[in-house]
PLY file of the C-alpha trace (Angstrom):
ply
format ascii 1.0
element vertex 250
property float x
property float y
property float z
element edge 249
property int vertex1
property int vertex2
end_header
89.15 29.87 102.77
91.95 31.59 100.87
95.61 30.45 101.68
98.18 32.47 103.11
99.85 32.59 99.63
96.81 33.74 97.96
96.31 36.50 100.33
99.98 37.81 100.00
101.07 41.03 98.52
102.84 41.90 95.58
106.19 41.85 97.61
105.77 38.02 98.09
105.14 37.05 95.03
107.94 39.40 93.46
110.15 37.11 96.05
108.61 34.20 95.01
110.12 35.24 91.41
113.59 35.59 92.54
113.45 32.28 94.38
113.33 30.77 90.71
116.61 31.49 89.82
117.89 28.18 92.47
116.42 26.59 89.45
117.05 24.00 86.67
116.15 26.09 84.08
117.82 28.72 85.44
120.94 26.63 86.53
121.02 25.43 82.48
120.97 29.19 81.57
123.89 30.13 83.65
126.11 27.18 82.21
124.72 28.57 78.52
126.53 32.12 79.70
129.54 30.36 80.69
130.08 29.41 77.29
128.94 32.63 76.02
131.64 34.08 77.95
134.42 31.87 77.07
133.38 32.88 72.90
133.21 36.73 74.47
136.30 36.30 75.51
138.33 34.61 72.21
136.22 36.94 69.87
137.89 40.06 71.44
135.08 41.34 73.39
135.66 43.49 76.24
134.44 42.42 79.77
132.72 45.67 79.84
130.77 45.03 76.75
130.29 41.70 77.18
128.23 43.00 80.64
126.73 45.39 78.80
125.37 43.04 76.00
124.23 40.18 78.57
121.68 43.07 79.88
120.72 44.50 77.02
120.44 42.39 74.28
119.73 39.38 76.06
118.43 36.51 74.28
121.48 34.06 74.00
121.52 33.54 70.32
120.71 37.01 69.42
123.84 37.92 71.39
125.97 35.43 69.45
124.69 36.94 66.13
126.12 40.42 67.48
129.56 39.12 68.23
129.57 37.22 64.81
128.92 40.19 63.35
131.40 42.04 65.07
134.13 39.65 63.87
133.09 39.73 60.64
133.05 43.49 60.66
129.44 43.70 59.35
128.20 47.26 58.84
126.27 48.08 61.55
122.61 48.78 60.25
123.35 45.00 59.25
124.11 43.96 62.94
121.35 45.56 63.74
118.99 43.66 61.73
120.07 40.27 61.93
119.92 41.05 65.73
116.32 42.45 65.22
115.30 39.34 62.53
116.73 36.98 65.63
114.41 38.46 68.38
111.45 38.11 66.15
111.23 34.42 67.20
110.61 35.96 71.09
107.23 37.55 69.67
104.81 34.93 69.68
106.34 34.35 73.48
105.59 37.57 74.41
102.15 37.34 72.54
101.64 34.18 74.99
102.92 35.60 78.19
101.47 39.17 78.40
97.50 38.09 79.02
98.66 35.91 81.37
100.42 38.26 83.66
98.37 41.37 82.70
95.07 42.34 84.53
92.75 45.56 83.58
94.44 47.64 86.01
97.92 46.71 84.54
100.30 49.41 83.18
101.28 49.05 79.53
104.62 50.94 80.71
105.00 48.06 83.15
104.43 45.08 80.37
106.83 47.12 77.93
109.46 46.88 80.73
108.72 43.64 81.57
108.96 42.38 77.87
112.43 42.88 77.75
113.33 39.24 79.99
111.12 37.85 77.92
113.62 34.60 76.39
113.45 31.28 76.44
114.42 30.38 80.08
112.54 33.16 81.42
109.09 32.23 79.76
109.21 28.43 80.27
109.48 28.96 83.91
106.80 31.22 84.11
104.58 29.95 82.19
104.91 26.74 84.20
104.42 28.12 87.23
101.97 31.47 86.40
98.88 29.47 87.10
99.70 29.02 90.66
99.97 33.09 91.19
96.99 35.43 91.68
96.55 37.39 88.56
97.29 40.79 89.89
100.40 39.91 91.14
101.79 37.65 88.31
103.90 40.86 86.66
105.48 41.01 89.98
106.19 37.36 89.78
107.49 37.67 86.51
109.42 40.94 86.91
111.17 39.49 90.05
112.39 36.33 88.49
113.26 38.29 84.72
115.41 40.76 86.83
117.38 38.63 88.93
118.08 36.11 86.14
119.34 38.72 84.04
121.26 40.30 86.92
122.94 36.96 87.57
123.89 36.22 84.28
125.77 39.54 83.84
127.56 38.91 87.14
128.43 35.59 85.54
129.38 37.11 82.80
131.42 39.73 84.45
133.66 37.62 87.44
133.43 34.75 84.69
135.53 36.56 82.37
138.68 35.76 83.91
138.04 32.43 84.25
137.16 31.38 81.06
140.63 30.28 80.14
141.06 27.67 82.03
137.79 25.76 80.11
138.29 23.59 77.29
137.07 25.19 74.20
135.19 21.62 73.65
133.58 22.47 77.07
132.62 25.74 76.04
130.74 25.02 73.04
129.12 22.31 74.49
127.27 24.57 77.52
125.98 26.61 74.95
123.62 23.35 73.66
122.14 22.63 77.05
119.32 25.72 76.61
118.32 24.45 73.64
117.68 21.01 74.74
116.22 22.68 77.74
113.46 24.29 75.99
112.73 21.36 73.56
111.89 18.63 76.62
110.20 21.32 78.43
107.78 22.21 75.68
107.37 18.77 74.48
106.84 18.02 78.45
104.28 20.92 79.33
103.00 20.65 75.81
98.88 20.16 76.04
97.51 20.29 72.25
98.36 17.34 70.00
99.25 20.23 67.16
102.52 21.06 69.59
104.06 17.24 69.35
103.18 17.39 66.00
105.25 20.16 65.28
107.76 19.54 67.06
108.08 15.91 65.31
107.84 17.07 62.03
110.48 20.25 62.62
113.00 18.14 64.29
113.00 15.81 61.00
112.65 18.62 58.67
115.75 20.53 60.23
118.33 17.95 59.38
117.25 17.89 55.91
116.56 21.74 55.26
120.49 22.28 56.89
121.73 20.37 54.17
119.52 21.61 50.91
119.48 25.41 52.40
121.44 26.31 55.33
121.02 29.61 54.98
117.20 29.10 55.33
117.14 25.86 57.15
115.37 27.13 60.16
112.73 29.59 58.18
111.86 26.95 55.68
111.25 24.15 58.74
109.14 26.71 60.31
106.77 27.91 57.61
106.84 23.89 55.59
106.69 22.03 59.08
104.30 24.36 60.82
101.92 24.08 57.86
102.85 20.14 57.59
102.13 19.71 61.54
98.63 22.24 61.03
97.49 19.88 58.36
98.37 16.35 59.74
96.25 17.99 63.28
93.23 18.88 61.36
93.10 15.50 59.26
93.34 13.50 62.48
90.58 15.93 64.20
88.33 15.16 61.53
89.22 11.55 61.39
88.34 10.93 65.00
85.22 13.19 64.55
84.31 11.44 61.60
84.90 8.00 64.04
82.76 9.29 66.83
79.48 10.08 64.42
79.52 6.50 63.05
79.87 5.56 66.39
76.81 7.57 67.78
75.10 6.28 64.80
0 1
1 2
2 3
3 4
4 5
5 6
6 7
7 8
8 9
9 10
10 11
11 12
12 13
13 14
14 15
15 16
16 17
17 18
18 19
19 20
20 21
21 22
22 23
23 24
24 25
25 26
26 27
27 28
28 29
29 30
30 31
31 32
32 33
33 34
34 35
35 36
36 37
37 38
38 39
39 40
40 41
41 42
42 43
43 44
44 45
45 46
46 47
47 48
48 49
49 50
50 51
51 52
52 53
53 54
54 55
55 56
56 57
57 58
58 59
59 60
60 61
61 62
62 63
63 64
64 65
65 66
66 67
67 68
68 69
69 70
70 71
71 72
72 73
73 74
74 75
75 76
76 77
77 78
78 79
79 80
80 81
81 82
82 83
83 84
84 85
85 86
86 87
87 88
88 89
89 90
90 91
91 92
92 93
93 94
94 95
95 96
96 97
97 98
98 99
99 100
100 101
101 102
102 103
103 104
104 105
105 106
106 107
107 108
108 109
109 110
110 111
111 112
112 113
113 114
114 115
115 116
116 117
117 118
118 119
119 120
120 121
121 122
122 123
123 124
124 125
125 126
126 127
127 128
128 129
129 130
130 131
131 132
132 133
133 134
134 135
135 136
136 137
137 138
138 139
139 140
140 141
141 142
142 143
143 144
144 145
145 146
146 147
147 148
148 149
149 150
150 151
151 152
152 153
153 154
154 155
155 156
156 157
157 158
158 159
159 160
160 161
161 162
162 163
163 164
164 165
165 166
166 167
167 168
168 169
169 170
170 171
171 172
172 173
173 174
174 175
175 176
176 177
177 178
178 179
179 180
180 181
181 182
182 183
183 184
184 185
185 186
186 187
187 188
188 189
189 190
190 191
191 192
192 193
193 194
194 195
195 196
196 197
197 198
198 199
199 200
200 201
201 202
202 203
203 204
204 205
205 206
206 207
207 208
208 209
209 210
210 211
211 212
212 213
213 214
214 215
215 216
216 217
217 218
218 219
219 220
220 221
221 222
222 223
223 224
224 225
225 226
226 227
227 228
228 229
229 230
230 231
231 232
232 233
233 234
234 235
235 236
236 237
237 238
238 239
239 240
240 241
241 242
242 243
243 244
244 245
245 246
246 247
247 248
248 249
């Protein structure tokens, strides 16, 4: 016998969504855009277009980028593509997320809108969660939690503005570290494959060491040398323990 859950419409589950944002993750995210506001705010950038950018750029660090660009009064084809080169990192997420929360009779209009609250917040949560949510209404799950996170961050953002004097600048800077640390534990916690923690071991000792031969590069080279560090180290202990189980059977 189905539940009553399982038998609800697409309007449930798009409430459902929206319920996430009394969240942790999301609570983490809005003390991230506190911060963001208070460095909005001492760059020079307007309330206006600091609204504007929380909704349509997005993605945190892809928004600092912008207003680091701004200040440094970078040409704009080159704010555009150090915003782009940031937002590449959100395409394997997307890659992850979208056969999860598509079904044959799924709109590629819809997953193109969708796509867009794809981040770091947004796709931990769901992917944490999407199991429990029939497949034909997961967009709606996804779509109601991407909108109103978004939509509450550029409220933050906007009645925020104001405010943001009256916060240490120490403060400040420190809010934006808790989404970071956020995603880290929750990967590492919903993490399943033994390549994952090895990754994430072997970039988090790489990093410190790449910052200080090639900051520049730091994060590129600990992806591409880690990754293939963390690939290698899986299959070697795969065929170690394979290797262990034959002489075992034998």
């Amino acid at each position: 016998m189905q539940s009553p859950a399982t038998q609800a419409g697409g309007s449930y589950w798009f409430i459902q969504g929206m319920r996430g944002i009394v969240s942790l993750p999301a609570f983490i995210l809005f003390c991230s855009f506190v911060g963001f506001t208070g460095f909005a705010a001492e760059s020079g950038i307007g309330r206006a277009e600091a609204v504007f950018m929380t909704g349509s750029v997005w993605a945190l660090p892809a928004m600092v980028l912008l207003v680091t660009s701004a200040l440094g009064n970078v040409a704009l084809p080159a704010a555009f593509l150090t915003v782009t080169l940031s937002s590449i990192r959100l395409m394997p997420m997307v890659a992850a997320l979208i056969p999860e929360i598509r079904t044959s009779k799924t709109r590629t209009i819809a997953l193109l809108a969708v796509s867009h609250f794809v981040a770091v917040t947004a796709w931990v949560f769901t992917m944490e969660r999407i199991q429990k949510v029939p497949p034909e209404h997961r967009l709606k799950f996804f779509a109601g939690f991407g909108i109103t996170l978004t939509s509450c961050n550029m409220m933050i953002v906007g009645v925020g503005y104001s405010l943001v004097d009256a916060l240490p600048p120490l403060a400040a800077g420190t809010l934006f570290f808790l989404t970071p640390i956020y995603f880290v534990t929750s990967i590492w916690a919903s993490a399943r494959d033994m390549a994952v923690y090895l990754a994430m071991i072997v970039g988090l000792v790489l990093a410190p060491l790449f910052h200080q031969v090639a900051p520049e590069f730091d994060i590129l080279y600990t992806g591409i040398i880690g990754g293939t560090i963390a690939f290698g180290l899986e299959r070697l202990i795969r065929a170690r323990k394979a290797k262990s189980a034959g002489r075992a059977k034998s």
